[in-house]
C-alpha positions in Angstrom: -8.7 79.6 224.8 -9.3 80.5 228.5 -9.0 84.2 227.8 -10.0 84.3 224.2 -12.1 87.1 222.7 -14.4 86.0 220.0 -16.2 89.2 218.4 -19.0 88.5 216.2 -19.7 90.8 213.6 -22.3 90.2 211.2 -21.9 92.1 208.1 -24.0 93.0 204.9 -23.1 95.9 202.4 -21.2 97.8 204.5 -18.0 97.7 202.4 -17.9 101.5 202.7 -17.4 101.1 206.9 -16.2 98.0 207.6 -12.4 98.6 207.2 -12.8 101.1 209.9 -14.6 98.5 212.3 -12.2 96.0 211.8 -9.0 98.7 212.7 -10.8 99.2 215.8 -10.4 95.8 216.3 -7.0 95.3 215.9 -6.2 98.7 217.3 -7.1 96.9 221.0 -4.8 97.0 223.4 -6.2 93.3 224.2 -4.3 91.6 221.7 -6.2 88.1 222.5 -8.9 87.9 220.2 -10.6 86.3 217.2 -13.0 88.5 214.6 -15.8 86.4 213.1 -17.2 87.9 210.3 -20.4 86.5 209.1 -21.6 88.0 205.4 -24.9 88.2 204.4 -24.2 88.0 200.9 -23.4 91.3 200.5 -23.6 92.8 196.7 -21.5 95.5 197.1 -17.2 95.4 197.4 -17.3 94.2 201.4 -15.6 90.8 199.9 -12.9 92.7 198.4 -12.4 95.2 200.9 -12.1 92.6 203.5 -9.0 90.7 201.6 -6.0 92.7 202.6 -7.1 92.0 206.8 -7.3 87.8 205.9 -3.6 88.1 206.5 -4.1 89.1 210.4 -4.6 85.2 211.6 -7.3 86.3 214.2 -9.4 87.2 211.6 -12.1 84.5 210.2 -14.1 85.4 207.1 -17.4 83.4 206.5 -20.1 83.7 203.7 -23.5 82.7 204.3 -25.0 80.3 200.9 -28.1 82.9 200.4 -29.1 86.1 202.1 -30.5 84.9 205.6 -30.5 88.2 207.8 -28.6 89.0 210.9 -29.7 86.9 213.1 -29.1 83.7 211.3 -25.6 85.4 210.9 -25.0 86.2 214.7 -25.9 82.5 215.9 -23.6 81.1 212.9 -20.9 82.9 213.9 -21.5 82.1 217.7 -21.4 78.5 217.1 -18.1 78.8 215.8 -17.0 81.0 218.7 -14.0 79.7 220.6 -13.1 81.8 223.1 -14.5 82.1 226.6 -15.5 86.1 226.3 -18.2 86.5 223.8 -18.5 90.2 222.3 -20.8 92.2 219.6 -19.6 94.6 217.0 -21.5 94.8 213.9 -19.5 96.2 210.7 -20.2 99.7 210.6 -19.6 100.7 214.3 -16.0 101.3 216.4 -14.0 100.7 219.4 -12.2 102.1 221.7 -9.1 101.2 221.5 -8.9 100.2 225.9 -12.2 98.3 224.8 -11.6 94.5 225.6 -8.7 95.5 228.2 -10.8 97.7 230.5 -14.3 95.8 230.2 -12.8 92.4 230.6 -10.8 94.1 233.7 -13.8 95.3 235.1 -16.0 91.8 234.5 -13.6 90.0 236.5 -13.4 92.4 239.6 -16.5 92.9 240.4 -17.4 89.9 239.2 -20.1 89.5 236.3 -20.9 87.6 233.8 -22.6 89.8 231.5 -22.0 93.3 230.7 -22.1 96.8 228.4 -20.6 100.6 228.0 -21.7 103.5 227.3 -21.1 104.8 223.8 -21.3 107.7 222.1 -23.1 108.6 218.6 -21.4 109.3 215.3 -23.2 110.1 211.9 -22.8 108.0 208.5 -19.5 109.9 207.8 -17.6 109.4 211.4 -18.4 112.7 212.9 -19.5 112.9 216.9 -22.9 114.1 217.2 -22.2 115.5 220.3 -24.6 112.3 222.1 -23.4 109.5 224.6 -26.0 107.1 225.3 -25.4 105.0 228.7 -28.4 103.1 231.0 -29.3 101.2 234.2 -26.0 100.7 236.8 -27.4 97.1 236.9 -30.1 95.5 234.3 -32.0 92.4 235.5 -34.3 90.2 233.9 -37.3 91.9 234.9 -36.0 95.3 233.7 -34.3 93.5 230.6 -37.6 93.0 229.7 -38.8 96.4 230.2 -36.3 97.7 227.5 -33.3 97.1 225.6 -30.8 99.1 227.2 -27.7 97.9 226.6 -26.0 99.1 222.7 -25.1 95.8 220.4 -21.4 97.2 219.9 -21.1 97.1 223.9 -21.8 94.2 225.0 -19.9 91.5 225.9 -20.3 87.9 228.3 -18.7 84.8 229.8 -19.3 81.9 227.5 -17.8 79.4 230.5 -21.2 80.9 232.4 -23.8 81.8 229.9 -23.4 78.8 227.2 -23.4 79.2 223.9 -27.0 81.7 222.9 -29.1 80.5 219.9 -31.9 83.5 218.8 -35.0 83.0 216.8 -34.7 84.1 213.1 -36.6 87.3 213.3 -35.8 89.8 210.6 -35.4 92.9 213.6 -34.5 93.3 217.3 -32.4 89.9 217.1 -30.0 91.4 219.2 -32.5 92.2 221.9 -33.8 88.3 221.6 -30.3 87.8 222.8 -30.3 89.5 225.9 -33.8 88.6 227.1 -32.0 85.2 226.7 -28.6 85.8 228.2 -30.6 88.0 231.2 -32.5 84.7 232.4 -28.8 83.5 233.4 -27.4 86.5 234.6 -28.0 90.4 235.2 -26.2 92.6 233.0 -24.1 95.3 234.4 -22.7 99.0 233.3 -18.9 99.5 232.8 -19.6 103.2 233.5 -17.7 104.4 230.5 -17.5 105.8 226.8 -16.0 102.4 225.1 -17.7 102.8 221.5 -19.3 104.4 218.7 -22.4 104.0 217.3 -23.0 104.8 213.9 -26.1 106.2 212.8 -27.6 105.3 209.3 -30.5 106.2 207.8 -31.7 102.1 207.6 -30.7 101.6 211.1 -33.7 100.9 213.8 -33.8 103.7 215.5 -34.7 105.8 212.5 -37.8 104.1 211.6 -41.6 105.6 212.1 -43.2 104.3 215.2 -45.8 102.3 213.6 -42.3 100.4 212.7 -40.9 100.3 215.9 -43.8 98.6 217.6 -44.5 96.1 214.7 -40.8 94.5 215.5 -41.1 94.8 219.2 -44.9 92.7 218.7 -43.0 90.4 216.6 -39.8 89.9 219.0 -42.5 89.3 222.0 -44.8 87.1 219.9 -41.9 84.9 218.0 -38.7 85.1 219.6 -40.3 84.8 223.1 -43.1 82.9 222.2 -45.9 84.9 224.4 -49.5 85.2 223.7 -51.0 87.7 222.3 -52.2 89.9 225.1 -48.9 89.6 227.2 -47.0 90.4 223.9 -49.0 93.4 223.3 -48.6 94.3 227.0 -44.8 94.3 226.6 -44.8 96.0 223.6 -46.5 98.8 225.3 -44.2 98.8 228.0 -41.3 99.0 226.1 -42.0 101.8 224.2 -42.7 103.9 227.6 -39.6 102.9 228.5 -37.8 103.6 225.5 -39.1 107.2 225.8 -37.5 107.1 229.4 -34.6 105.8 228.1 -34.5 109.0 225.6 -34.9 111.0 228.9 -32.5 109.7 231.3 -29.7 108.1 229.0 -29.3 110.0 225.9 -27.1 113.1 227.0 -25.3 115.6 225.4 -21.7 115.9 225.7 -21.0 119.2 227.3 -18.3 121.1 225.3 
């Protein structure tokens, strides 16, 4: 399992888009992988949708016993990783099909343990929204902290260095909660190009009012990293300047 992918995709009601994440899978040039797919329970058709790709032996299905959000999903599905490459796609986003290939490629040149793309942003219905979202050459702890730069659906590490990740089980930001983790072992660093697509929905994250956006951040500070109150509050703060720097420097739009 040396060279093994495991991708971790955590899935809830998404029967409408998850077909079209898992092509992206098996449309990678990098043919060594396994797909976990953790469901939340999902009350739609996801179950039925996902029968015809239980054939593809790569593929793993799981079912959680009661609805336990995602991030009781992700570390399920991580503890049954096998391979030595640990990667994030959640069940509505895509690939590029040079994905695996070209990031694993780049992870062992320069070398790194830890790394992301940039991707680009599509709407609920596939189409490009003309946006490509990248960040920070090099991310360490310090400026991990600062903000979340790196996108889920990019993101991929070295199990043999980094260990196997347990999050808390907080309802948002859970991917985030990872990579404060993972960053304590190792600096993250930018494959410097377009790998994936990022779906925007209207319940996603970044859609949410403000008042929203710094209740979560409070409660990944507070819970997940287990910090005071003040110093909580203080990186709260901190990471919604940054977040508005972040809409500045590494949001751009793709020049036609």
């Amino acid at each position: 399992m040396q060279n093994l992918v495991s991708i971790i995709m955590p899935s809830y009601n998404t029967a409408e888009y998850i077909a079209s994440s898992i092509e992206s899978v098996q449309a990678q040039t990098y043919p060594n992988w396994e797909l976990i797919i953790m469901d939340d329970c999902s009350t739609d058709h996801t179950e039925e949708v996902l029968q015809k790709y239980l054939s593809d032996k790569r593929i793993h299905y799981f079912r959680n016993k009661r609805n336990s959000g995602a991030a009781v999903s992700r570390n399920r599905a991580l503890r049954k990783a096998q391979g030595r490459w640990i990667a994030f796609l959640d069940s509505d986003d895509l690939w590029h099909p040079e994905k695996l290939e070209r990031q694993i490629a780049f992870m062992v040149k320069k070398p790194c343990s830890f790394s992301y793309t940039k991707y680009e942003e599509i709407d609920e219905k596939g189409n490009a929204l003309g946006i490509v979202v990248s960040g920070p050459k090099r991310i360490t702890k310090k400026g991990m902290y600062r903000y979340c730069w790196p996108g889920c659906l990019t993101v991929m590490y070295d199990q043999n260095e980094i260990g196997k990740i347990q999050i808390a089980d907080i309802k948002k930001n859970n991917d985030y909660a990872m990579w404060l983790k993972v960053c304590k072992k190792a600096d993250c660093c930018l494959y410097p190009a377009v790998m994936a697509k990022y779906r925007k929905r209207s319940g996603s994250i970044s859609n949410h009012s403000y008042g929203r956006l710094i209740k979560w951040h409070y409660k990944l500070f507070r819970e997940a990293e287990e910090r005071n109150i003040l110093p909580a509050v203080w990186s709260t703060c901190r990471n919604m300047i940054f977040g508005a720097v972040k809409k500045i420097r590494f949001h751009k739009k793709i020049k036609e």
